[in-house]
N, C-alpha and C positions, 0 to 999 in steps of 0.2 A: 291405698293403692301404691305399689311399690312403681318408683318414677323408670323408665326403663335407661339399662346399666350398657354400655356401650362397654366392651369389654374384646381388647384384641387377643385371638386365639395364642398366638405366639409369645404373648410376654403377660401368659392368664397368672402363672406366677408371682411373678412381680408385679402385679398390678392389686393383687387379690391381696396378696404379702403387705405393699402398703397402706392397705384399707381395713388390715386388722381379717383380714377374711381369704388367709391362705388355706390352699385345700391339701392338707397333710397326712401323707403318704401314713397308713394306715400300719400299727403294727397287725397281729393276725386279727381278721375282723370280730368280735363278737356278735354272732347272730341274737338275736332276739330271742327265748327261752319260746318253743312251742307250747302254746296252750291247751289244756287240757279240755276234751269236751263240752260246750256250758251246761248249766243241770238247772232245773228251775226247786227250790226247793219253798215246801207249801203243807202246814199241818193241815189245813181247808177250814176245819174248826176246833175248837175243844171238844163242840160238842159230838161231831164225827172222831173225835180222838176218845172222847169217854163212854158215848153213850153206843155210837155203830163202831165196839172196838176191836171187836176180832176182823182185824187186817189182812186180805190175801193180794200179794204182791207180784207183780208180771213184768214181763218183760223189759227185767232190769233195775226195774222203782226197786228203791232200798227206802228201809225211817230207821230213823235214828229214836232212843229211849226216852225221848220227849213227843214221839208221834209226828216230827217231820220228814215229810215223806218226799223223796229226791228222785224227780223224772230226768232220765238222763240224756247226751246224744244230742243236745241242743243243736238242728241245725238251720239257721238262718246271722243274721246279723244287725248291729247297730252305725246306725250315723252319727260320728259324732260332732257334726256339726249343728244339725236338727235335733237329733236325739230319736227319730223316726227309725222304729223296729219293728222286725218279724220272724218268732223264731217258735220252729217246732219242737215240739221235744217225746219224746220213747216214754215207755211204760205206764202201768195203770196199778189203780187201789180201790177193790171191792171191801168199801165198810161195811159190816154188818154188825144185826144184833141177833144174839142169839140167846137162848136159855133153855137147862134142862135139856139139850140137844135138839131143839127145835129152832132154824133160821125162821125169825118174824119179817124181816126185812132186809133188802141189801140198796144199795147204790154203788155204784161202780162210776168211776173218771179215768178215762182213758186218756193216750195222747195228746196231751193239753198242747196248747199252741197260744203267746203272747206276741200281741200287736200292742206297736206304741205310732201315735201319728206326730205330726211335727208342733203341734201344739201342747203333746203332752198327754194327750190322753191315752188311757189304756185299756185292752181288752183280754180278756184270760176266755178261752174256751178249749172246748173237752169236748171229746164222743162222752154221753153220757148214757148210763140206761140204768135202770132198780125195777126192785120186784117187792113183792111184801104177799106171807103166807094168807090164806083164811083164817079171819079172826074174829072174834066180838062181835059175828052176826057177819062182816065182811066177806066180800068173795077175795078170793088168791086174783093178785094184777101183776102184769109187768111193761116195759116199755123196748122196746126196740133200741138198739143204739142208734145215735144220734149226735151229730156236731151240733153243739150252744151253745151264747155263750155262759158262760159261770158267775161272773162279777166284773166289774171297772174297777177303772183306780183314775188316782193320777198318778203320774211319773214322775217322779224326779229325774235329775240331773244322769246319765251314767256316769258312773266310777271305772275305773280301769286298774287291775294289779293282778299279778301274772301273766300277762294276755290278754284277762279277760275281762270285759265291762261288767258292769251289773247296778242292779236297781230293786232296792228293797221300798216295797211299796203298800198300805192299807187298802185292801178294796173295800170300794161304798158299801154303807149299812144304811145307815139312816137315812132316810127319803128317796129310796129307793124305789119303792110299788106304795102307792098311795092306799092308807085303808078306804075300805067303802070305794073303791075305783074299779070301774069297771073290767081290768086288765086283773083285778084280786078276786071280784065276784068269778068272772072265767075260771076260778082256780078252784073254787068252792072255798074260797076262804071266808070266815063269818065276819060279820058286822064290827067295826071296831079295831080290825088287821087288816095286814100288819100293825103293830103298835108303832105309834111313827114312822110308819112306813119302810120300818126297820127290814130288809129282805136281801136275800141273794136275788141275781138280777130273774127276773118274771120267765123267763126263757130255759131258764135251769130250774125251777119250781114246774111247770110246766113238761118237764122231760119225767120228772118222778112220778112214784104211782102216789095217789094220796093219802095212804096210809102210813107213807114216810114224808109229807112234803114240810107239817109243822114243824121237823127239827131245821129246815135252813130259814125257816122268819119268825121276829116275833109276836109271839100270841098270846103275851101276857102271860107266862108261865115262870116260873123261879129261875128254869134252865135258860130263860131269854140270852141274858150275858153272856151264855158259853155259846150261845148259837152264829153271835158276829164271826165274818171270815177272817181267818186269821192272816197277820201279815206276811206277805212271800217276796223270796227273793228270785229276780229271773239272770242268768247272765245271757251275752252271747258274744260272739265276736264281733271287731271291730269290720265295719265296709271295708273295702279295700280304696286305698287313692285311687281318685278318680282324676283324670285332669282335662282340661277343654281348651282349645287351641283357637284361636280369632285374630286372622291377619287384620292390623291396624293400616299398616301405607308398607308399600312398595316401588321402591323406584332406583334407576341405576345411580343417582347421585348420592343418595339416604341410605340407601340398603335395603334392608329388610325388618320390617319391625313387626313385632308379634306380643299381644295379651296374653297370659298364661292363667290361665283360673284351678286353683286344686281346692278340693273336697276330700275330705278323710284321714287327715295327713298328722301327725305325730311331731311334734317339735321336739319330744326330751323321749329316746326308747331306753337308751341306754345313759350312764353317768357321764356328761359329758359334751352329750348332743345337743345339737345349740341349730335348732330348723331344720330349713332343710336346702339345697341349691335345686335350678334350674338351669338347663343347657341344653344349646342346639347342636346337633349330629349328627353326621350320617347315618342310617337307620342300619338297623341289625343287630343291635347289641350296644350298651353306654360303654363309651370310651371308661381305661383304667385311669380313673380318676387321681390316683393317687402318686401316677408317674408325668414328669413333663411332657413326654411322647403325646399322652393319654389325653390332658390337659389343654395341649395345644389343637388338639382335633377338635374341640368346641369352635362354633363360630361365635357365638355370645354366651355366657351365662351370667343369674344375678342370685344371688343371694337373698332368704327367707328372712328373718330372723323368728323368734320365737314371738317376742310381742308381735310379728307384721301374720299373725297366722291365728289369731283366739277362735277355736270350736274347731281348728283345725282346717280351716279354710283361709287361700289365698289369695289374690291377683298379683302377680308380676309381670314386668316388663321386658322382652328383650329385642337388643336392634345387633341384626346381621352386616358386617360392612359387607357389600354387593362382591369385592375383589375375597370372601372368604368362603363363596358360596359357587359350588361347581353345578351347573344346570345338568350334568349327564348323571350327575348321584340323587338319592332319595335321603331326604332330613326325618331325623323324628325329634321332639323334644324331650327330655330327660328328665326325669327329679333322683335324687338321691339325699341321703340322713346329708347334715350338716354336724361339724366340720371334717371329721376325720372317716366317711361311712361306714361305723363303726356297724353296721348293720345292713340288711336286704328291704328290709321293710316299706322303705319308702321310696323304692325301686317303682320308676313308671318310667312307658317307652310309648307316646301318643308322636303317631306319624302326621306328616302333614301334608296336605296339596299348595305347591308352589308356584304359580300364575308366571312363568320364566319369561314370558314377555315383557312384563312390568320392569324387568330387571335388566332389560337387553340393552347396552350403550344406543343411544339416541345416533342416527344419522347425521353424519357430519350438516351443518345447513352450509350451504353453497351462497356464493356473494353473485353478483353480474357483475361482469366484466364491461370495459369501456373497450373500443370494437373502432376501428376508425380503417377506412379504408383508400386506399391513394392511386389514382393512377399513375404511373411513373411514365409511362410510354404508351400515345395511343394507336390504337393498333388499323391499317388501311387495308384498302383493297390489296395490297403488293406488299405489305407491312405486318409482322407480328407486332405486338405491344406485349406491355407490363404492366401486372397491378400486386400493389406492398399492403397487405391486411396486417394489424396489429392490436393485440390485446394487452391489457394492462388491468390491473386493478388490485386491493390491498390486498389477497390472500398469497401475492410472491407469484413467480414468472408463469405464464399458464402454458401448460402443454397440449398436446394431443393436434387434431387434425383441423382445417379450414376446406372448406367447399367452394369454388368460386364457378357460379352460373351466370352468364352471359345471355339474353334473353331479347327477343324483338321487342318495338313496341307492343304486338299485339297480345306481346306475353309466350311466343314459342322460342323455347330455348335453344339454343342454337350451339351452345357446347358446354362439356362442365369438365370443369377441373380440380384436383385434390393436391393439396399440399400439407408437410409434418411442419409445425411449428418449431422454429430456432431464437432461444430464448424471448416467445413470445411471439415472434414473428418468422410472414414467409410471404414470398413474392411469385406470384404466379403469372405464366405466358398467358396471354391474349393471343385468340388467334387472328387471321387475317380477315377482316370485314368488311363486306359492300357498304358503301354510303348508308346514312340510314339513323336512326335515333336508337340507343340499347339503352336497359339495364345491365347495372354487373351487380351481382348477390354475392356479400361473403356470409356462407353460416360457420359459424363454430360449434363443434358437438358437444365441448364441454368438459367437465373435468372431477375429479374428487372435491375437487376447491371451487371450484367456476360451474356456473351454469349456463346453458347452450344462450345463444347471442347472435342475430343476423343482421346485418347491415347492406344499406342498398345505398350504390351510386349511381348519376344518368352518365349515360358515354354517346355522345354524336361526334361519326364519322363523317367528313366532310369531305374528304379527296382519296 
């Protein structure tokens, strides 16, 4: 897990430059050589290449002078991080045997299609269908097409060169269909077969008519050895990056901090390339990496390296300072080739949803204030008075308004008056009042700094 890179947009240069990991203005880019269709290429046997050898070829299958025969048009792709694939492929090969100008038998494979799961395993299937003339007392058969599948394998590792992956692979023979199993007897196969179980997988024996079925298992006959499937090679294209985005915390003092997970990803396309970067932006298109302009429109980015990325998969880190991050824009994160993006290829633009509340400056908190209230002058029947309210307290002089309510005992208030505070304070008239016991209320409403505050005095009029 790459530790996440705290990186200010403005000085992405120099910061990148000291760390061995400047991002260098690109001469013209070299794209990446487009790859050529992938083709699965598969002789299926010797013994389909010797003995069912008159070949007729469709839509597109080409063989070459050795009987390997090239499905082309590969469309699907590989992972390369699992190695889990699935790819279809064009054209077909009707083997036949013929003699004297009489077709005895055919089989036909059609549009083969390879699966590989994440473990490795693999499966080859074909529409398949065969026919086979009247013969030796037999009736003329044939089979409908049909998707099954042909054989497994395991899989190796993909390879990758031009473009393209590929996986040259044995599919299973031995201990394939158990002799004497009831999955062989369903076949009509006799006592004693397959020999070791030696077979194409039960499912593609099963699509044949039976009068061609003994050349794909063996049955104890000389031709056995020519009858294993012969080794093929499948390519396809590489997935495209994927990338997955997981807000970690969010907060106006911290920023923004974000997990980055890629899948797919190419550390070396070209001579030179060394990972790949990551970076946050505004969405619409990756900043021109390669200009300071460009650079500085990142709010964070961190670097891959080649070892922090094996099978092509990564996690990195990155923290947005909160002050580089505008709430009225939409962000997406970026990847791009490392160092120079000598290429498109590892081009991603995954958008984000940003929680802008989490990020919003916190409400100043408010102190209480200390509130004292004084009568200066009290006020009679024939007399106004005075009363001095003042606030104090550490957040510096408090402003705004004072309320001062004057009230009987029995709690009816009998006048109110407002005053603006002068540094703090402010002195309000009383008015004139019948003998009698009062409250005087000062409130304060409060402030940016100060929170509301009321203080109560008693006031008895005597004369």
């Amino acid at each position: 897990m790459i530790r996440p890179t705290r990186w200010v947009a403005g000085a992405a240069t120099t910061a990148l430059a000291a760390s061995g990991l400047a991002l260098v203005a690109p001469a013209p880019a070299l794209s990446a050589a487009p790859a050529a269709a992938p083709v699965l290429a598969w002789e299926i046997s010797q013994q389909f290449d010797d003995h069912l050898s008159t070949h007729v070829l469709a839509d597109g299958a080409t063989e070459t002078t050795d009987g390997v025969v090239t499905f082309p048009a590969g469309v699907g792709s590989f992972d390369s991080g699992t190695g889990a694939a699935s790819i279809a492929y064009d054209g077909s090969v009707a083997g036949s045997f013929a003699m004297a100008g009489t077709t005895y038998y055919t089989v036909t494979i059609a549009d083969p299609t390879v699966t590989v799961d994440a473990v490795g395993e693999g499966v080859l299937t074909a529409v398949v269908s065969a026919s086979n003339a009247a013969a030796m007392g037999g009736p003329a058969a044939a089979t409908e097409p049909k998707r099954v599948t042909i054989t497994t394998f395991d899989a190796p590792d993909w390879t990758t060169a031009d473009g393209l992956g590929s996986i040259t692979a044995t599919p299973d023979w031995a201990g394939v269909l158990a002799a004497d199993s009831p999955e062989a007897a369903a076949l009509g196969i006799g006592a004693g077969k397959p020999v070791d179980g030696k077979s194409f997988h039960r499912d593609f024996l099963g699509q044949l008519t039976s009068g061609v079925r003994a050349h794909f298992y063996a049955s104890g006959a000389s031709s056995d050895v020519k009858k294993a499937p012969a080794s093929l090679t499948a390519q396809a294209t590489q997935a495209p990056p994927a990338v997955e985005v997981t807000t970690v915390s969010a907060s106006y003092a911290d920023g923004l901090e974000l997990s980055v997970a890629g899948t797919g990803f190419t550390a070396v396309t070209n001579p030179g390339d060394a990972g790949v970067y990551v970076g946050l932006a505004e969405s619409g298109g990756i900043p021109d990496t390669g200009s300071q302009e460009g650079q500085s429109a990142f709010a964070a980015a961190a670097w891959v390296s080649p070892a922090q990325m094996p099978g092509g998969e990564f996690t990195a880190g990155l923290v947005a300072p909160t002050a580089k991050l505008d709430p009225t824009r939409e962000y997406s994160v970026y990847t791009w080739q490392a160092h120079s993006h000598s290429n498109p290829t590892q081009d991603t633009e995954t958008r984000i949803e940003i929680d802008w509340s989490q990020l919003a400056a916190p409400a100043p908190v408010k102190t209480k204030p200390t509130a004292t209230v004084k009568v200066l002058t009290k006020p009679t029947p024939k007399k106004a008075g005075k009363v001095k309210v003042v606030l104090s307290g550490k957040a510096g002089t408090a402003t705004g308004t004072v309320k001062v309510q004057v009230a009987k005992k029995s709690g009816k208030v009998v006048k109110t008056r407002s005053a603006k505070l002068a540094k703090g304070k402010a002195t309000v008239a009383l008015p004139k009042l019948p003998k009698g016991s009062y409250t005087v209320k000062a409130t304060y409403a409060g402030s940016a700094a100060y929170r509301a505050v009321s203080r109560t005095v008693r006031l008895k009029v005597t004369r």
